[in-house]
C-alpha positions in Angstrom: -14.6 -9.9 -9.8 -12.5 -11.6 -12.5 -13.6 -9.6 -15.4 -13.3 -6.2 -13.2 -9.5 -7.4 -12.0 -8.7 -7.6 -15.8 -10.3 -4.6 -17.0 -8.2 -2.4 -14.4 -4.8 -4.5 -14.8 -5.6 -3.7 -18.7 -6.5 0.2 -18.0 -2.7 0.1 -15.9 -0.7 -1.6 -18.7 -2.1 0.9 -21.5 -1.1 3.8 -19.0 2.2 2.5 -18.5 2.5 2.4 -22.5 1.6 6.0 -23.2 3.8 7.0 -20.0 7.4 5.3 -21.2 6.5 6.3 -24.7 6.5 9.8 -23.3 9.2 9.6 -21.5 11.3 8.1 -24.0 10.8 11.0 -26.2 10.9 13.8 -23.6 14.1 13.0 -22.2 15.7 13.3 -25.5 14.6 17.2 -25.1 17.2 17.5 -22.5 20.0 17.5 -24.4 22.5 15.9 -26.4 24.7 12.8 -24.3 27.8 13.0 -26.9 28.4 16.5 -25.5 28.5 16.0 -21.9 30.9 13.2 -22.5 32.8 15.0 -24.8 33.8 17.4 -22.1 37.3 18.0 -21.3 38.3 16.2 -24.0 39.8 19.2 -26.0 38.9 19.6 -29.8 36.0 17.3 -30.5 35.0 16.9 -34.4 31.2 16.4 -35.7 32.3 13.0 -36.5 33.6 12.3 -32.9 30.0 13.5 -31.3 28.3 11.2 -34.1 30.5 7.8 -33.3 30.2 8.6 -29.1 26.0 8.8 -30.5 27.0 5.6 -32.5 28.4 3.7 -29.4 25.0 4.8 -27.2 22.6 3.7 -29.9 21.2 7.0 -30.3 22.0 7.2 -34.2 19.1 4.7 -34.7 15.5 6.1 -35.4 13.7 6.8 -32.3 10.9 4.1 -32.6 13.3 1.5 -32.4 14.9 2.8 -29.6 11.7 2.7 -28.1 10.8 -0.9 -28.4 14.5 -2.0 -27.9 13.1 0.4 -23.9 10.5 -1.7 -23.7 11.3 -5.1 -24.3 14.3 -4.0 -21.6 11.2 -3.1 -19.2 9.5 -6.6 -19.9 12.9 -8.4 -18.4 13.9 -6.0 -16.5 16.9 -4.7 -18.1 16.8 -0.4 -18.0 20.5 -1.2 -20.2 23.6 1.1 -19.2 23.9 4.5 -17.9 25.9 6.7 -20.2 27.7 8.0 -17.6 29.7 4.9 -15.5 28.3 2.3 -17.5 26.8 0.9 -14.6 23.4 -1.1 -14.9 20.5 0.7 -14.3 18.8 -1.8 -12.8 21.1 -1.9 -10.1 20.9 2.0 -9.0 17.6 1.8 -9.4 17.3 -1.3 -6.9 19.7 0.6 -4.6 17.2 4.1 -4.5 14.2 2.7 -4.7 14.0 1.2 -1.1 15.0 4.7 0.0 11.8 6.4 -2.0 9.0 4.1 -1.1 10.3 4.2 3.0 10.3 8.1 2.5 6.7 7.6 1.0 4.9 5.3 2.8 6.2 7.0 6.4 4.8 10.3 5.1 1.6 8.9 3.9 1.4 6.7 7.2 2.5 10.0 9.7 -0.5 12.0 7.5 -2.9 9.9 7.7 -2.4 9.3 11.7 -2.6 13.1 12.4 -5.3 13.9 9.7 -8.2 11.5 10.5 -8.4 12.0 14.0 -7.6 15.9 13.5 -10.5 15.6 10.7 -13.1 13.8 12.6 -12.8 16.3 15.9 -13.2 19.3 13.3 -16.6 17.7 11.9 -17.5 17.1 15.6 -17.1 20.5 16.4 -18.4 21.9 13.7 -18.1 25.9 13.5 -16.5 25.9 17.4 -13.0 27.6 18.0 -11.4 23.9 17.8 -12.9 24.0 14.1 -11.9 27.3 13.5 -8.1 26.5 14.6 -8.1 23.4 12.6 -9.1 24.7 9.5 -6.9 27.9 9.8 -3.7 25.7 10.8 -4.6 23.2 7.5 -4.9 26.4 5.0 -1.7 27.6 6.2 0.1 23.7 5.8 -1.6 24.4 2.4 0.0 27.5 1.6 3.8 26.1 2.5 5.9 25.3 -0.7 7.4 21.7 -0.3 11.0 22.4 -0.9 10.7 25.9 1.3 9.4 24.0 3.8 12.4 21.5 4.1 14.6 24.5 3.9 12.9 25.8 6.9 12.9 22.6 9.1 16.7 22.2 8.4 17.7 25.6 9.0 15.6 25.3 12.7 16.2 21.6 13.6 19.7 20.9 12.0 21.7 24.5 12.0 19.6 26.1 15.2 18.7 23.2 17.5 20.9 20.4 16.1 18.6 17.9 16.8 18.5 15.8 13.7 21.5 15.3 10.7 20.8 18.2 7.8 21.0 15.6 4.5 21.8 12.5 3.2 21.5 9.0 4.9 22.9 8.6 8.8 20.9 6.5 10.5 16.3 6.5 11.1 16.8 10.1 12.5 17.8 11.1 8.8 14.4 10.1 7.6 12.0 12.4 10.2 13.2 15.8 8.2 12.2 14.8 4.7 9.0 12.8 5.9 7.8 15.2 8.4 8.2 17.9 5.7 5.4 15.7 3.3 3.8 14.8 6.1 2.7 18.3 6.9 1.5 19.1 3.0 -0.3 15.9 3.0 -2.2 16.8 6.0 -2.8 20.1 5.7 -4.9 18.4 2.9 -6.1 15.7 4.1 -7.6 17.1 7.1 -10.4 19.1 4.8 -11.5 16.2 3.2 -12.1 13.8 6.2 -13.6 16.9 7.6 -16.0 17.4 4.8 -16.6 13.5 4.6 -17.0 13.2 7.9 -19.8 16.7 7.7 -21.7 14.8 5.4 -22.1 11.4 7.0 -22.9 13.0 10.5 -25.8 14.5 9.3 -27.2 10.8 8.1 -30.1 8.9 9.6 -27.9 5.6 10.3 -25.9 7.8 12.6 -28.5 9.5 14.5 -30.2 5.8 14.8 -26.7 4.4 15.9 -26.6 7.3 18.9 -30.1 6.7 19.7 -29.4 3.3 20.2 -26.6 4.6 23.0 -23.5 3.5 21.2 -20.8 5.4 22.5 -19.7 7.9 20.0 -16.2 6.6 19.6 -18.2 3.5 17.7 -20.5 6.1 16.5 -17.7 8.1 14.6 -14.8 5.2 13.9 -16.8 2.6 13.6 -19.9 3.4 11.6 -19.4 7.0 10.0 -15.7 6.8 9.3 -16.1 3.0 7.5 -19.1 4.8 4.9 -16.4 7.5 4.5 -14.1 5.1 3.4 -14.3 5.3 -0.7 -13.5 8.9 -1.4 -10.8 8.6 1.5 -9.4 5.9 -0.2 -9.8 7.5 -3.6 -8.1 10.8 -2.6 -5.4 9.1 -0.7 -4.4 6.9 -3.9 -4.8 9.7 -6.0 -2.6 11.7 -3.7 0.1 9.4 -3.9 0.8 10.3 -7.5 1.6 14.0 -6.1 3.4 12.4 -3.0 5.8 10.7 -5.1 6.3 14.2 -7.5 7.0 15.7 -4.2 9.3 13.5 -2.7 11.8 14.5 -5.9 12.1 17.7 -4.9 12.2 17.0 -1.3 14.8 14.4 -1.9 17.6 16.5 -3.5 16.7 19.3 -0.7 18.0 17.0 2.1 20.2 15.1 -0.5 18.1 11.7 0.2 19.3 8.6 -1.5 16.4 7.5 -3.4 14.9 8.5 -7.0 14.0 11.2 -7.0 17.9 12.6 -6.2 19.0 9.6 -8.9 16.4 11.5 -11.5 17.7 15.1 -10.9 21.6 13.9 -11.5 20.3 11.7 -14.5 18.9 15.3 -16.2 22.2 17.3 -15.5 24.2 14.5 -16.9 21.8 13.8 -19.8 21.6 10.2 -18.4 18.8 8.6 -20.8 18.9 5.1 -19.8 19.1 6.1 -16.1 16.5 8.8 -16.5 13.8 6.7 -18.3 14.5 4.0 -16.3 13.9 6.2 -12.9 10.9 7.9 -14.2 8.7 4.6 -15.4 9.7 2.7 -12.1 7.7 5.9 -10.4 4.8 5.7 -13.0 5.2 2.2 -12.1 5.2 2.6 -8.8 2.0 5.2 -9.1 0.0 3.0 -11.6 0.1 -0.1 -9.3 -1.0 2.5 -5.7 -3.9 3.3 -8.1 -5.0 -0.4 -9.1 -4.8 -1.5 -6.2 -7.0 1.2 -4.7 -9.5 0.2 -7.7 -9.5 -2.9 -6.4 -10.2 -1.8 -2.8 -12.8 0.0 -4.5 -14.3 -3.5 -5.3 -13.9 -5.0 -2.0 -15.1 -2.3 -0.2 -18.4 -1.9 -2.8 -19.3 -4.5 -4.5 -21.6 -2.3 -7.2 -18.3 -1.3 -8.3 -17.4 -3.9 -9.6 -19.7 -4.4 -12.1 -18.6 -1.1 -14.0 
């Protein structure tokens, strides 16, 4: 279990490498930093632009502006914004809390309303309760995340004024944005426990489990939904790499304090140390959901472990 731990921390490192070397070069695609500050400060020379660059650090060569990221990332130091001068690490610390609640609540209210929802369209396999539950799931499918937050404020904050249209105000500010994941993510996730769920009913353990008069709640959560369990937990990890891109869209619809709002004001500013540092704490944030489902993986199957 040792050498199989390593090997997978090892695999996440190495992706976090690639992914803040990529970042560090692509944000530098956005646009230059000396102009945005520059603005509204009347005639601005080449030589003014070139000593703002000089007072960023971004007259160095890019490779060493690179490492200087990195060994930041090792101590936790994301350096300055451009903007305020504020420490990145410190808006970062105050958004993050806001993303991962936004997250985790949609991942939790999907997965509550697509196993069961999954399981009772296996069950009644080809029935109209199948045929509802599949239609309803390709039409989730079909809605585009930030049209579908558009849509919920405009009926439960303009129309029914039951919840607060944006921003933070209290738990009531969080069902809009999570409800709006919530529904993607199930609309997905109840085809694959469905199809999971297909397959294992039709096993011999399961018809030997009802012949030996279990009742079929055991039958179906107990025994067939615990051998489903790897690709569920496989999809679910790998669907939180998408649930997080979404949530940066759905965050600057309802104007949610978290990354994903901090990212999209970091790219209009041509914030680099505030954008790099947003976008690894997400790969971050992604690459350690997907180790530890590896290691799941391991507990779960022990044959895993071994490759």
């Amino acid at each position: 279990m040792g050498g199989f731990v390593l090997k997978r921390i090892l695999q996440a490192i190495f992706v976090l490498l690639v992914v803040t070397l990529f970042v560090s070069y692509a944000v530098r695609l956005s646009g230059d930093p000396a102009l945005m500050l520059s603005q509204g400060a009347g005639s601005v020379t080449e030589q003014d632009l070139q000593n703002i660059r000089a007072g960023l650090g971004l007259d160095r060569p890019f490779l060493v502006q690179y490492a200087d990221f990195v060994r930041g990332i090792v101590v936790g130091d994301f350096g300055r914004s451009f903007m305020g001068g504020t420490p990145v690490r410190g808006l970062i610390a105050d958004a993050l809390p806001a993303t991962l609640a936004l997250a985790f609540v949609s991942l939790l209210l999907s997965v509550l309303v697509s196993v069961p929802l999954g399981i009772h369209a296996a069950v009644n396999k080809g029935r109209g309760v199948d045929q509802v539950i599949r239609i309803v799931s390709l039409v989730g499918l079909s809605f585009p995340n930030f049209w579908l937050a558009i849509m919920l404020v405009l009926l439960l904050s303009v129309t029914l004024q039951l919840l607060p249209p944006s921003g933070w105000d209290g738990p009531l500010s969080l069902v809009m944005p999570a409800l709006t994941m919530a529904i993607i993510l199930s609309a997905t996730n109840v085809r694959l426990v469905r199809t999971a769920m297909l397959e294992t009913l039709s096993s011999q353990y399961i018809t030997v489990a009802r012949s030996k008069g279990l009742a079929e709640r055991a039958v179906l959560y107990k025994h067939a939904l615990r051998n489903c369990a790897i690709p569920l937990i496989t999809y679910i990890g790998l669907q939180f790499g998408n649930l997080i891109g979404g949530i940066v869209v759905v965050e600057k619809v309802f104007n949610w304090p978290g990354l994903g709002t901090l990212a999209f004001d970091a790219i209009s500013g041509r914030d680099y140390p505030v954008l790099q540092g947003t976008v690894t704490v997400l790969a971050l944030v992604i690459v350690a959901v997907n180790l530890l489902v590896d290691l799941a993986y391991g507990l779960v199957d022990p044959r895993i472990r071994s490759k």
